[in-house]
One Martini backbone bead per residue (centre of mass of N, CA, C, O) as a GRO file, in nm:
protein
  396
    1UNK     BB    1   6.275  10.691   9.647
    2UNK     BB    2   6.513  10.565   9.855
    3UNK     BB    3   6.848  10.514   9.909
    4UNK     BB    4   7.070  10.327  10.153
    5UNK     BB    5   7.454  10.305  10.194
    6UNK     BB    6   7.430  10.173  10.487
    7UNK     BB    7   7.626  10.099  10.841
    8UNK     BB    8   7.723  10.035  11.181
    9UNK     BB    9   7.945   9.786  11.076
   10UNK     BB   10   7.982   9.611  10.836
   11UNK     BB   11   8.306   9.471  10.827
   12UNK     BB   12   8.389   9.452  11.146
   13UNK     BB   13   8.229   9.174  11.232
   14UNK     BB   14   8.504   9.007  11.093
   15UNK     BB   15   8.756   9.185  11.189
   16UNK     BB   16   9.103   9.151  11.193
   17UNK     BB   17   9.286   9.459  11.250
   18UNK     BB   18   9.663   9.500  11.308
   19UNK     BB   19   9.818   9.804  11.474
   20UNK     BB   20  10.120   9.785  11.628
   21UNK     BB   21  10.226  10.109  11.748
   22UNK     BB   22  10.024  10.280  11.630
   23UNK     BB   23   9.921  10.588  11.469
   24UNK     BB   24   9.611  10.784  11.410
   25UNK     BB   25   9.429  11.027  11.152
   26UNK     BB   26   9.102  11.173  11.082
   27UNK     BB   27   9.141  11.281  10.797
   28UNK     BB   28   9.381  11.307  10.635
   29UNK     BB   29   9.724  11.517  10.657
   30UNK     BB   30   9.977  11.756  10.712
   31UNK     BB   31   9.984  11.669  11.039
   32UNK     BB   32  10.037  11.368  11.005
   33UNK     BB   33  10.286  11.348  10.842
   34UNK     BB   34  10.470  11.513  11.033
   35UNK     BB   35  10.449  11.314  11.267
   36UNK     BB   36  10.555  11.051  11.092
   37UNK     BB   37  10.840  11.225  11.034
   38UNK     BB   38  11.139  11.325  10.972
   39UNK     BB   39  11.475  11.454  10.894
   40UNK     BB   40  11.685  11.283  10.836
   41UNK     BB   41  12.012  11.174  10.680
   42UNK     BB   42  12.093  10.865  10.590
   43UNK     BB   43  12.358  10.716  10.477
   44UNK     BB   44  12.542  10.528  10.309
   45UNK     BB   45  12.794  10.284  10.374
   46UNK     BB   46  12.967  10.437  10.147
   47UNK     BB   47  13.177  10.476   9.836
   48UNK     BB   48  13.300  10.750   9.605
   49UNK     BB   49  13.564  10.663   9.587
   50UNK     BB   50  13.908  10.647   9.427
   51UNK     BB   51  14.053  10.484   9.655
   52UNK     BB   52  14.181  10.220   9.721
   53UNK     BB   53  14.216  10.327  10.038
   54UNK     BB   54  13.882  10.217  10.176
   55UNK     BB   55  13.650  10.152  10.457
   56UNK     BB   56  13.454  10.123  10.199
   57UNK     BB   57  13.265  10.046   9.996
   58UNK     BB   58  13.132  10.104   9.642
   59UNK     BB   59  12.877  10.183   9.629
   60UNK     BB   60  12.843  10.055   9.293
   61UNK     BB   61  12.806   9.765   9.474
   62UNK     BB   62  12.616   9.811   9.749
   63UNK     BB   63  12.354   9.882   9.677
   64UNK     BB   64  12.222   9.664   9.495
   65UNK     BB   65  12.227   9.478   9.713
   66UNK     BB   66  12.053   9.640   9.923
   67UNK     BB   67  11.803   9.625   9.706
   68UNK     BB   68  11.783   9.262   9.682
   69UNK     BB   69  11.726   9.270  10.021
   70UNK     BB   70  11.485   9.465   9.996
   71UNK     BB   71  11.292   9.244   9.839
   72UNK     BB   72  11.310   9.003  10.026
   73UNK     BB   73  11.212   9.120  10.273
   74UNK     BB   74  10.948   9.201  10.172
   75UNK     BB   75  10.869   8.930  10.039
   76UNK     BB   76  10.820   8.800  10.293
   77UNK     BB   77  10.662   8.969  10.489
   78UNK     BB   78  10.424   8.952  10.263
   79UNK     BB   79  10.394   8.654  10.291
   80UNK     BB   80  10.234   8.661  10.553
   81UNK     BB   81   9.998   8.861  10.477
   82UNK     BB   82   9.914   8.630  10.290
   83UNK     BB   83   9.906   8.414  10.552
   84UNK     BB   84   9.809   8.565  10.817
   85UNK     BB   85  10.047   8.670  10.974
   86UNK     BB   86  10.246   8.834  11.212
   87UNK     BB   87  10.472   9.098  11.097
   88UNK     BB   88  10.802   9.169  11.149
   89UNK     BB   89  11.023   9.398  11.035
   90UNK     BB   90  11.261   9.389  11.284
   91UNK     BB   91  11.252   9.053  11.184
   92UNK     BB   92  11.404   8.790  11.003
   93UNK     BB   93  11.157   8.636  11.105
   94UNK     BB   94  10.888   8.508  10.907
   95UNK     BB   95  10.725   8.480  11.234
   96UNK     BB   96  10.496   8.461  11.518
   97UNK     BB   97  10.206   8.410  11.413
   98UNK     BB   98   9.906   8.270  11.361
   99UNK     BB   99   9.604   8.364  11.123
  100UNK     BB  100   9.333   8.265  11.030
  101UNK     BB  101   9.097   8.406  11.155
  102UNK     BB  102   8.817   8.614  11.351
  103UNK     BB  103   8.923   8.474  11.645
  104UNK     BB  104   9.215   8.515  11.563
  105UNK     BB  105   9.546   8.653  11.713
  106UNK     BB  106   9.831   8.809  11.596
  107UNK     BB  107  10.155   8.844  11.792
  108UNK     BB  108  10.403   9.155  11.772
  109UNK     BB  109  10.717   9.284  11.854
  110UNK     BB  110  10.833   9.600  11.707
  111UNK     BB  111  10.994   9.890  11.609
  112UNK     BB  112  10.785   9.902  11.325
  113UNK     BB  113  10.545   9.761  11.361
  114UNK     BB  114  10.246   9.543  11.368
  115UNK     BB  115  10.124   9.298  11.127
  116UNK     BB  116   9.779   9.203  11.064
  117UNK     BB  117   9.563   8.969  10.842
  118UNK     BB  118   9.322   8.831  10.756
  119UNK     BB  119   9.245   8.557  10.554
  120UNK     BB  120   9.251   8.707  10.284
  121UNK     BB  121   9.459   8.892  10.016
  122UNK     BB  122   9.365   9.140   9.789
  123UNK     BB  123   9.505   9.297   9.517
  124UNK     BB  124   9.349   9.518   9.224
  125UNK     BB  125   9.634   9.560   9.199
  126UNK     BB  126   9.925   9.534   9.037
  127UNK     BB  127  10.200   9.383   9.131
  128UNK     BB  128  10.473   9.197   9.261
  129UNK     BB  129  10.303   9.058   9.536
  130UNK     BB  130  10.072   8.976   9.219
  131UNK     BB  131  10.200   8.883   8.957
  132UNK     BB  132  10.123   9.120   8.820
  133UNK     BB  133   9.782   9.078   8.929
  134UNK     BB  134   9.477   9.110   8.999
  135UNK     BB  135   9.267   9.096   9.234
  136UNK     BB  136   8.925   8.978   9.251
  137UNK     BB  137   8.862   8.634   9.279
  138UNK     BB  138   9.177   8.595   9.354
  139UNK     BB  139   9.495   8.503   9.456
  140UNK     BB  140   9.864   8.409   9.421
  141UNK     BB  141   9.746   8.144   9.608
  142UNK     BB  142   9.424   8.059   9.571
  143UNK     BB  143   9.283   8.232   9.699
  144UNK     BB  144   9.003   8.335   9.790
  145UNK     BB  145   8.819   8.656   9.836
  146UNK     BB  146   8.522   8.595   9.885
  147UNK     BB  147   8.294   8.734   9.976
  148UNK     BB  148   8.063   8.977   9.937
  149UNK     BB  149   7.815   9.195  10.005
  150UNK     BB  150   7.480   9.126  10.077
  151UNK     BB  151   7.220   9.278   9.976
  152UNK     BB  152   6.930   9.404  10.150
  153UNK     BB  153   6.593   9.475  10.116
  154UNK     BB  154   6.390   9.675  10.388
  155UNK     BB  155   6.084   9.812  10.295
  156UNK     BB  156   5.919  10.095  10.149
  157UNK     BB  157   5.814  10.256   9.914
  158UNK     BB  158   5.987  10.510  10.015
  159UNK     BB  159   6.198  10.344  10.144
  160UNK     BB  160   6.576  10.206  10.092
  161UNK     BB  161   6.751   9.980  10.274
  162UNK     BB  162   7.098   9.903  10.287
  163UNK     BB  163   7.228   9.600  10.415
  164UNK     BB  164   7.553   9.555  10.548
  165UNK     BB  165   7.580   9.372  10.818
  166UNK     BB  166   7.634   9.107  10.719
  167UNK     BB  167   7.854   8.827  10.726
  168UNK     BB  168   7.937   8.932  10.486
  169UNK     BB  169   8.266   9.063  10.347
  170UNK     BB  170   8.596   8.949  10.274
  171UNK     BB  171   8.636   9.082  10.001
  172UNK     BB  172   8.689   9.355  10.154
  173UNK     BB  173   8.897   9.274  10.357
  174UNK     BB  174   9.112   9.214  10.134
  175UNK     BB  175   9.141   9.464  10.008
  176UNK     BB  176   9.237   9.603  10.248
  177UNK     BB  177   9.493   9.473  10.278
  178UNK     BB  178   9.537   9.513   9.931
  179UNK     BB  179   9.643   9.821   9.987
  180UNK     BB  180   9.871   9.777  10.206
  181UNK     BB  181  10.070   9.630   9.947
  182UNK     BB  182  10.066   9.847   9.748
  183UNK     BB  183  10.193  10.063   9.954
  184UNK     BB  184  10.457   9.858   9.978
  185UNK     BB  185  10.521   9.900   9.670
  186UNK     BB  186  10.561  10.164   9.612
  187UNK     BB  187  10.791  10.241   9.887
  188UNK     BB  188  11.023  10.051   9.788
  189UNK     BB  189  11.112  10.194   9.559
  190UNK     BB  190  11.134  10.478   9.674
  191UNK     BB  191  11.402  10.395   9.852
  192UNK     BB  192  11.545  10.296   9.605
  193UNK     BB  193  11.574  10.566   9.462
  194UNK     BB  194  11.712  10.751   9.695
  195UNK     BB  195  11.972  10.549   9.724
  196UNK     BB  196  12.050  10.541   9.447
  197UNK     BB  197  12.068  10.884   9.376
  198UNK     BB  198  12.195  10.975   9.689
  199UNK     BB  199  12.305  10.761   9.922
  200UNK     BB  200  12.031  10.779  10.063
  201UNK     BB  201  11.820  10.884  10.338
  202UNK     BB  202  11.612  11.160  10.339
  203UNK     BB  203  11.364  11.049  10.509
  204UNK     BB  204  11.250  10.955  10.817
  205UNK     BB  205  11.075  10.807  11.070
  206UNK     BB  206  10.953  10.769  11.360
  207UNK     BB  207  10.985  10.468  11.403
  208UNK     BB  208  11.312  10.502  11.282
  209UNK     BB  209  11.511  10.671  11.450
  210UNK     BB  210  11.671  10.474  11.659
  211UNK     BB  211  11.800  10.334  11.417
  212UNK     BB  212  11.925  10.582  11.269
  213UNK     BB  213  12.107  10.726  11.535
  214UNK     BB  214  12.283  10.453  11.544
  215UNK     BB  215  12.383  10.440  11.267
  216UNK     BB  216  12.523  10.725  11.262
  217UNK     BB  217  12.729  10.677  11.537
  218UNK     BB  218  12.876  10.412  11.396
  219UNK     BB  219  12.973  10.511  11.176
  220UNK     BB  220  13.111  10.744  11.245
  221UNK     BB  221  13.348  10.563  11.455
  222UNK     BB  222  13.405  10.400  11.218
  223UNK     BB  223  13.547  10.693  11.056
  224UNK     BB  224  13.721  10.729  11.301
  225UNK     BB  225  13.905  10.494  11.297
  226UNK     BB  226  13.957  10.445  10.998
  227UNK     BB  227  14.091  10.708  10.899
  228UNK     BB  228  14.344  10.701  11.086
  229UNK     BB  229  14.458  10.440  10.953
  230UNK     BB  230  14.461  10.560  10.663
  231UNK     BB  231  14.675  10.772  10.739
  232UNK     BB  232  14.874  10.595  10.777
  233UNK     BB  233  14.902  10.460  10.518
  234UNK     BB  234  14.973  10.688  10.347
  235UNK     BB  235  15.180  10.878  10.567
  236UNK     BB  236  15.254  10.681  10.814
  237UNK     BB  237  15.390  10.388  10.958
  238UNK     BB  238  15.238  10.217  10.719
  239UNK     BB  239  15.351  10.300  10.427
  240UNK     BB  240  15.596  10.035  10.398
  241UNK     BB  241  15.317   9.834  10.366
  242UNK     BB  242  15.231   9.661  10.101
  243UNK     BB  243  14.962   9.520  10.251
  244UNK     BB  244  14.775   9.729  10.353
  245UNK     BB  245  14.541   9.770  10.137
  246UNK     BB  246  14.406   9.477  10.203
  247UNK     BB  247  14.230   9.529  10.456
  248UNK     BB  248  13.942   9.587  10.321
  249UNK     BB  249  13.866   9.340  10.167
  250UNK     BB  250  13.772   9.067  10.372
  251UNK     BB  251  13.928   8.794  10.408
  252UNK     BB  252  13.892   8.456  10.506
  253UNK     BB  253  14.178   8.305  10.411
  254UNK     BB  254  14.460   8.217  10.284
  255UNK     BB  255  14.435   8.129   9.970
  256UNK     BB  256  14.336   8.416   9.897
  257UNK     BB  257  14.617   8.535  10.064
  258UNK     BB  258  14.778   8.523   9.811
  259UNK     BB  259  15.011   8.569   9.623
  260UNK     BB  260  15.209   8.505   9.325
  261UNK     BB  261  15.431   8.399   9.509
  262UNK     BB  262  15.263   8.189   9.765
  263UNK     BB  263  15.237   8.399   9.940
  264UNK     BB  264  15.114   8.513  10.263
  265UNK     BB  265  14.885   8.784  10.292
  266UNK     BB  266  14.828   8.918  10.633
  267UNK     BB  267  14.677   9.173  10.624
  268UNK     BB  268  14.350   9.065  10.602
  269UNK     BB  269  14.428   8.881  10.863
  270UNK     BB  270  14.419   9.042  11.084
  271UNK     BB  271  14.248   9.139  11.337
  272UNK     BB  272  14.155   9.413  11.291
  273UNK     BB  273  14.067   9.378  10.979
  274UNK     BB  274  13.799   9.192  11.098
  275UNK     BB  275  13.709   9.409  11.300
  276UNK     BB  276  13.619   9.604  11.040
  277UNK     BB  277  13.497   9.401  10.857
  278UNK     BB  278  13.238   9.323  11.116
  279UNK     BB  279  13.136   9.668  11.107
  280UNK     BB  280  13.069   9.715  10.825
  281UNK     BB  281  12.863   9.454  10.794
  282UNK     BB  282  12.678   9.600  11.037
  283UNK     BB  283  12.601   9.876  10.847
  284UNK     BB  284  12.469   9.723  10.612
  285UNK     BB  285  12.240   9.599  10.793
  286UNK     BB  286  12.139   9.795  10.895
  287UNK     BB  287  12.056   9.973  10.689
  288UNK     BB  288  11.845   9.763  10.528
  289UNK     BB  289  11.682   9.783  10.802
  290UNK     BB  290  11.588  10.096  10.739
  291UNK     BB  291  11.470  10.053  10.485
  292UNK     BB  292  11.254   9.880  10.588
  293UNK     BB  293  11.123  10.066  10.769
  294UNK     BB  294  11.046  10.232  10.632
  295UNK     BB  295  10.824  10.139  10.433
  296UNK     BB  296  10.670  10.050  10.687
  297UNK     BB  297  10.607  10.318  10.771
  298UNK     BB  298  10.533  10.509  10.524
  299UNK     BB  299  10.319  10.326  10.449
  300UNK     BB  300  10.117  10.305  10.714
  301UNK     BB  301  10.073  10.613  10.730
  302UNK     BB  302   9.929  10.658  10.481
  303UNK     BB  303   9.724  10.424  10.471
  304UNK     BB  304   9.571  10.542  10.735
  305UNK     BB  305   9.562  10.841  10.624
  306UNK     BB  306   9.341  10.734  10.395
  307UNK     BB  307   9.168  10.496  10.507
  308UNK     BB  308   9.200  10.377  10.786
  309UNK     BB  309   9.035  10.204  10.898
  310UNK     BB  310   8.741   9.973  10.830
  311UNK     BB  311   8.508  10.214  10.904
  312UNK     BB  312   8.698  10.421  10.698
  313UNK     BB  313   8.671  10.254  10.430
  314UNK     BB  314   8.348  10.174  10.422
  315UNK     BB  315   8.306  10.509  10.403
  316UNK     BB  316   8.408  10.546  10.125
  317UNK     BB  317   8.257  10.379   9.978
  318UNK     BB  318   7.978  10.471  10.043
  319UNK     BB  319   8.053  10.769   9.957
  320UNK     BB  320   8.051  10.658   9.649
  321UNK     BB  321   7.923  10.358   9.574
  322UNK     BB  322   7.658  10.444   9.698
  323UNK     BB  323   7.583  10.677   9.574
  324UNK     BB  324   7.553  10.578   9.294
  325UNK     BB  325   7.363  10.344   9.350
  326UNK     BB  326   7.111  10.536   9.462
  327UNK     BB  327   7.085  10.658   9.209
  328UNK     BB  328   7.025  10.447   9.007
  329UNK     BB  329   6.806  10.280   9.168
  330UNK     BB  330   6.607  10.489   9.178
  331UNK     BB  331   6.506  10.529   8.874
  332UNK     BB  332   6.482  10.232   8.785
  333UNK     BB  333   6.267  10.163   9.055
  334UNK     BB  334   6.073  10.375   8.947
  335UNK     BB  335   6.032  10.294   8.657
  336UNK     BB  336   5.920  10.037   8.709
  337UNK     BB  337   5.732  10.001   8.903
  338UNK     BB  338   5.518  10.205   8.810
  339UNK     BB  339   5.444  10.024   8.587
  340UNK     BB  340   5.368   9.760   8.717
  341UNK     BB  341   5.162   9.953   8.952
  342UNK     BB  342   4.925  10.111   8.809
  343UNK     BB  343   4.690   9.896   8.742
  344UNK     BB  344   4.596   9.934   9.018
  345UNK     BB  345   4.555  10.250   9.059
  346UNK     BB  346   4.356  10.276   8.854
  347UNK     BB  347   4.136  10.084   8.978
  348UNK     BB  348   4.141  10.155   9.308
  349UNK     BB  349   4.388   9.949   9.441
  350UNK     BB  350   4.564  10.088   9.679
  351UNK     BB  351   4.659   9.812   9.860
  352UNK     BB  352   4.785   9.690   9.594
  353UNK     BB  353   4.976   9.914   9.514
  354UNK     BB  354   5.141   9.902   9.773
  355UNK     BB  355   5.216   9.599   9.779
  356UNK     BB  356   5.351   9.630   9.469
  357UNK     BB  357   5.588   9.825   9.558
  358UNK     BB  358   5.727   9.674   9.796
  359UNK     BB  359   5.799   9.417   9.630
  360UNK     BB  360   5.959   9.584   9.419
  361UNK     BB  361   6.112   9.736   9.549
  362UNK     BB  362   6.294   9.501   9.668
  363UNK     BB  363   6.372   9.347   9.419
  364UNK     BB  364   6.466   9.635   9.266
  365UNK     BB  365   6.698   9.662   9.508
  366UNK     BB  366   6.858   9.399   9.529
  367UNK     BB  367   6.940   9.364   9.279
  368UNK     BB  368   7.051   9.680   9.174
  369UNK     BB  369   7.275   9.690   9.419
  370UNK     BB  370   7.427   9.462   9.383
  371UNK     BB  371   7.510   9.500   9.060
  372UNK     BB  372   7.642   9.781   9.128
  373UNK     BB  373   7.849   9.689   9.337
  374UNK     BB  374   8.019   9.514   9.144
  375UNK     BB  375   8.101   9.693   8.970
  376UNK     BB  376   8.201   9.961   9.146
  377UNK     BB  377   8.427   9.857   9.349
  378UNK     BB  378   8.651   9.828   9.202
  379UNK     BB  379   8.772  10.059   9.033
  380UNK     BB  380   8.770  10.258   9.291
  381UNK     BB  381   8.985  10.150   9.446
  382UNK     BB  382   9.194  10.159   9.197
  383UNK     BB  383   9.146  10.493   9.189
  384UNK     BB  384   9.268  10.486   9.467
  385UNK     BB  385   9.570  10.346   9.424
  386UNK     BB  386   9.677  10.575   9.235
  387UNK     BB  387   9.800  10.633   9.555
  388UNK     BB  388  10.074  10.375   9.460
  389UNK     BB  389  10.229  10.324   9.258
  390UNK     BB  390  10.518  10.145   9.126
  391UNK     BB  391  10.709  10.381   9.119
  392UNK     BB  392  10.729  10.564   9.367
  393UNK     BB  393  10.535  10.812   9.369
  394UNK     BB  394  10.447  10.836   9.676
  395UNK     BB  395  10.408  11.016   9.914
  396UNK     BB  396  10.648  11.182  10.165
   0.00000   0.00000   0.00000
């Protein structure tokens, strides 16, 4: 007997998984790498120096803060992934539309493409936007996982075949989901890491190039006018202005800009200096929204070139995971059925015999199929995910 676990529509007919605006290549190659990557390096708005007067606050001030919104924004994101909407990376609102089942679909448009999964969504693997337990017939939102495939054999004695083309599904389907959740938080950490090690994103992708080249043109102009100023503080014009140093403050009201002696020091209230103070922080929140932009540019890009869409998800599982179980029942269901139906068989009973192998084969092709795929399905999943530890190695 031959077990066949394949299907030529698997999951698909019950799917609806849009990556607008992506494109992707199989099977994962280092030629999709490159065309998914850039190559600039873009600092972070902040400074290394030990100069009282300086433009920019201090790295060591301003990334931790970077980190803690680069957590909550995707943190957002992703939660929107969990709930079915449509998410868009480069749009600080919620979500733009809902999708509930497989036959309604959420659209919006950003600059490093939208995503988005029918619920549920489901990650095997435990990371942080799993409360840090793996998913398996539940996610930390308490919705269900849903049904997995349940094979049915349909065969004669000499050959079995599974049926996956069934209506169940949806828990392959969340697992899918769930697996570009974990990409996202692996991701996360590797750009958190960059950052903070270097003050610098190492390298762009190419999604997000266009938001690169504007950030590094306004920090430019930022740092040429700012310079100037600077200049002028240290040993031009300005140089014995008391408060000229305080320009970088950034205060906003009379109260805090007291002196000891309880005058006002109108140095950060200058008109300049807040309009110097409200182009820092928009080049600081630029800054943020590309570190958005790289985790899901990166996470999407890698997600996509290693597991594919969802017809080349069910292609990995079936040919891992059906193949072992083909192997497996083959063996089981060959030594059950010979057993059970050779009493036909020696008495000369041969369509006996031959009904009794088709009923077996049937029944003990059915049973040891689903046995085998619960078993088998989950952990080949999660040694799947582990190109995406929670520590940020994930391929760059």
């Amino acid at each position: 007997m031959k077990c066949v676990s394949a299907a030529d529509r698997g999951f698909a007919s019950v799917a609806v998984i849009i990556f607008a605006g992506l494109t992707s290549s199989y099977p994962y190659s280092a030629a999709h790498a490159a065309a998914a990557s850039g190559s600039e390096v873009i600092k972070a708005p902040c400074s290394s120096s030990d100069s009282k007067i300086d433009p920019f606050r201090k790295c060591t001030e301003v990334i931790p803060e970077f980190n803690t919104r680069l957590d909550e924004r995707v943190k957002e994101q992703v939660k929107g992934l969990y709930e079915g909407r449509s998410i868009d990376p480069s749009d600080s609102s919620e979500g733009c539309s809902t999708t509930t089942n497989a036959n309604e679909q959420g659209s919006c448009t950003g600059a490093s493409g939208t995503y988005s999964f029918v619920k549920p969504v489901c990650s095997v693997s435990a990371n942080a936007f799993s409360d840090e337990k793996p998913e398996i017939t539940s996610n930390h939102l308490a919705h269900s996982c849903g049904a997995r495939i349940q094979i049915h054999v349909s065969n004669s004695a000499s050959k079995i075949t599974y049926d996956l083309r069934g209506a169940n599904g949806t828990r392959e389907i969340g697992y899918y989901g769930g697996a570009f959740v974990q990409s996202i938080a692996c991701y996360k950490e590797q750009v958190k890491k960059e950052v903070v090690d270097s003050n610098s994103i190492l390298k762009t992708s190419s999604d997000c190039q266009a938001l690169a080249k504007d950030l590094a043109g306004l920090s430019k102009d930022y740092g040429t006018i700012s310079g100037a100023l600077t200049e002028k503080t240290v040993s031009g014009d300005f140089k014995d202005q008391k408060n000229i140093s305080d320009i970088w403050n950034c205060k906003k009201d009379w109260d805090t800009s007291k002196k000891e002696d309880g005058t006002v020091d109108a140095g950060p209230l200058r008109q300049s200096a807040q309009h110097l103070c409200a182009s820092r922080a928009a080049l600081e929140s630029m800054f943020n929204q590309l570190m958005v932009c790289e985790v899901f540019a990166r996470a999407s890009n890698d997600f996509l070139g290693f597991f594919g869409d969802l017809d080349h998800f069910r292609d990995k599982i079936d040919g891992t995971v059906g193949k072992k179980c083909n192997q497996q029942c083959n063996t089981e269901c060959q030594k059950k059925c010979r057993s059970k139906c050779k009493k036909y068989a020696k008495k000369g009973r041969v369509g006996k015999a031959k009904s009794c192998a088709k009923s077996c084969a049937g029944t003990c092709g059915t049973s040891c199929g689903n046995k085998c795929y619960e078993t088998e399905l989950v952990p080949f999943l999660q040694d799947q995910l582990k190109r995406w530890p929670n520590s940020g190695s994930c391929p760059l």
